[in-house]
RODO-2510 file (C-alpha; in nm, 4 decimals, decimal comma):
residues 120
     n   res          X          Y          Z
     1     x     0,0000     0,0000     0,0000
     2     x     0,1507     0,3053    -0,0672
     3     x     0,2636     0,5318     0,2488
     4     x     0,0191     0,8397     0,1830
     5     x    -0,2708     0,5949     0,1241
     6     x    -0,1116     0,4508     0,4881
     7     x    -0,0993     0,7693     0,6319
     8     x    -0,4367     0,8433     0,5665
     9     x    -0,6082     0,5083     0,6614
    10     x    -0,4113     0,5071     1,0171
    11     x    -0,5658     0,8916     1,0535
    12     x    -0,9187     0,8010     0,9860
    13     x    -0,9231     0,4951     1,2094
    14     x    -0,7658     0,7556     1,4644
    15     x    -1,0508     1,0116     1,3959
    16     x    -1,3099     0,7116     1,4038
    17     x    -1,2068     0,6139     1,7521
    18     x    -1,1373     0,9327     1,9182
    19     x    -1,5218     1,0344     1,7856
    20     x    -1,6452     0,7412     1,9273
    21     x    -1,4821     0,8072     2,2749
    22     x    -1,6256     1,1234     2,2954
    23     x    -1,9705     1,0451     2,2589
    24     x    -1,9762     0,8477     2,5844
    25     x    -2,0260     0,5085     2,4312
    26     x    -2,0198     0,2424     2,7436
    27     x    -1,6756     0,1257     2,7761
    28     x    -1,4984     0,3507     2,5227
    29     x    -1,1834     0,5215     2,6601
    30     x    -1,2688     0,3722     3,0328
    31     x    -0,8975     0,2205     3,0265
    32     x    -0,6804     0,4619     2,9612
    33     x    -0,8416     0,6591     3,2930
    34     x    -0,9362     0,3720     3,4816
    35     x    -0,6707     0,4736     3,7956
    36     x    -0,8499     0,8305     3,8622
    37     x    -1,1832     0,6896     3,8022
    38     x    -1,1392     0,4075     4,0798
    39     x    -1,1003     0,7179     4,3385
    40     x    -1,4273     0,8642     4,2096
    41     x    -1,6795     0,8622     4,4730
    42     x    -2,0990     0,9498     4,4575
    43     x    -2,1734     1,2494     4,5872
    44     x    -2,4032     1,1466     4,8970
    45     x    -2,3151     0,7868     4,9342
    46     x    -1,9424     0,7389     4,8982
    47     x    -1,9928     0,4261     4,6708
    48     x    -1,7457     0,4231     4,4139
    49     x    -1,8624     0,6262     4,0739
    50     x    -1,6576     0,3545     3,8711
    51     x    -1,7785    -0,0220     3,9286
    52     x    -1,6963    -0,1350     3,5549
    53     x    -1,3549    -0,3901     3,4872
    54     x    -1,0189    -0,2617     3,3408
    55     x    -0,8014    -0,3867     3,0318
    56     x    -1,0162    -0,2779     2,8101
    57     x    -1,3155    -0,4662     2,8967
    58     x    -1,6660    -0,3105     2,9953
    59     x    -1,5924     0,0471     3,1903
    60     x    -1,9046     0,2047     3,3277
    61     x    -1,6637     0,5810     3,3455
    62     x    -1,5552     0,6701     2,9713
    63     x    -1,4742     1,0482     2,8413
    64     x    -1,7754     1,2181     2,6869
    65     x    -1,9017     1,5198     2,5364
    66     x    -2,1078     1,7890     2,7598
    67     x    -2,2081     2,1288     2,8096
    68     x    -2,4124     2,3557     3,1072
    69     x    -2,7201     2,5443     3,0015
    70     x    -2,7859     2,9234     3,1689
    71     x    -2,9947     2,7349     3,4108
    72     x    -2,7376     2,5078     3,5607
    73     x    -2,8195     2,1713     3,4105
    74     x    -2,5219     1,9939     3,2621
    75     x    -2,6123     1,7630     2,9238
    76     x    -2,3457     1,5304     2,8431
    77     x    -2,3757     1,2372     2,5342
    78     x    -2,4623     0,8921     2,6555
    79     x    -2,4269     0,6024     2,4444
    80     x    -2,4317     0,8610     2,1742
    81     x    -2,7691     1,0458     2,2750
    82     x    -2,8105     1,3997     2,4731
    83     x    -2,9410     1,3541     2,8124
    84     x    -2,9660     1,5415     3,0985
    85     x    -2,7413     1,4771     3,4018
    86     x    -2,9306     1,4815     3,7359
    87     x    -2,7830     1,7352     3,9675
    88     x    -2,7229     1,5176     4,2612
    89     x    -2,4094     1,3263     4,0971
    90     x    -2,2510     1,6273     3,9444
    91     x    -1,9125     1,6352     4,1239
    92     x    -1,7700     1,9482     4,1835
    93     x    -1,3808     1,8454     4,0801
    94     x    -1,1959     1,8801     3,7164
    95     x    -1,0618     1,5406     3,5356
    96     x    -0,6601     1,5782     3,5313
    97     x    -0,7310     1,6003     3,1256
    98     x    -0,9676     1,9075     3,1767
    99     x    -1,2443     1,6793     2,9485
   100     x    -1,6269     1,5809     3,1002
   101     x    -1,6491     1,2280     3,1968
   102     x    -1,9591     1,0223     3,2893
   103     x    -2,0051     0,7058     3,4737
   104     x    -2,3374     0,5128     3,4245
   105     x    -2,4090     0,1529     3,3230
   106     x    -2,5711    -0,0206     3,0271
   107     x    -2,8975     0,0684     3,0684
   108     x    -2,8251     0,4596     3,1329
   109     x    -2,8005     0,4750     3,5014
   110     x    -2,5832     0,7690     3,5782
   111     x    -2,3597     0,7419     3,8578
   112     x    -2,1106     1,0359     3,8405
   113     x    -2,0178     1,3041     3,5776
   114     x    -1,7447     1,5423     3,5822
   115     x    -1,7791     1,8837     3,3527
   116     x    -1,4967     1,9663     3,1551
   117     x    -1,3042     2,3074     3,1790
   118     x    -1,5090     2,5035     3,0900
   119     x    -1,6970     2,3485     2,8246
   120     x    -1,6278     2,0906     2,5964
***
């Protein structure tokens, strides 16, 4: 195959992953974070925000996209759809990589989300 042809192919499957980490897909990105996430705690309960597995398999924390409306609210992607992220398990720290994160399971049970600095 010739290199540019290469070069392109490897940048696309880059783009193509990257995309789909940032749109909050279950398990996507939840390794390369996995360390911080285990400290992660739910606001009220203490129960750990991340109760997914690690090397690359499952991940219930993954990097996602969000932003806050005037009101407050913070809407973050979820398995690729907009929802709304109830207040009570917004915690009130930055990710070391400045990006929002969310933790919820398969069937859309959010756990903990972290905003991004200051939007993104």
């Amino acid at each position: 195959m010739p290199r540019h042809l290469l070069i392109a192919a490897t940048m696309a499957a880059f783009v193509a992953t990257s995309a789909l980490a940032q749109d909050g897909h279950h398990g996507e990105g939840h390794a390369q974070s996995h360390d911080w996430y285990e400290k992660l705690r739910q606001p009220g309960t203490g129960a750990s925000c991340c109760n997914g597995t690690f090397n690359g398999v499952e991940g219930d924390c993954r990097p996602t996209r969000a932003y806050q409306k005037d009101d407050g609210n913070w809407y973050a992607l979820l398995d690729g759809r907009w929802v709304m992220v109830p207040p009570k398990v917004v915690l009130r720290e930055l990710a070391p990589d400045g990006r929002s994160h969310i933790c919820a399971n398969k069937t859309g049970n959010i756990f903990c989300f972290l905003g991004g600095s200051p939007k993104s």
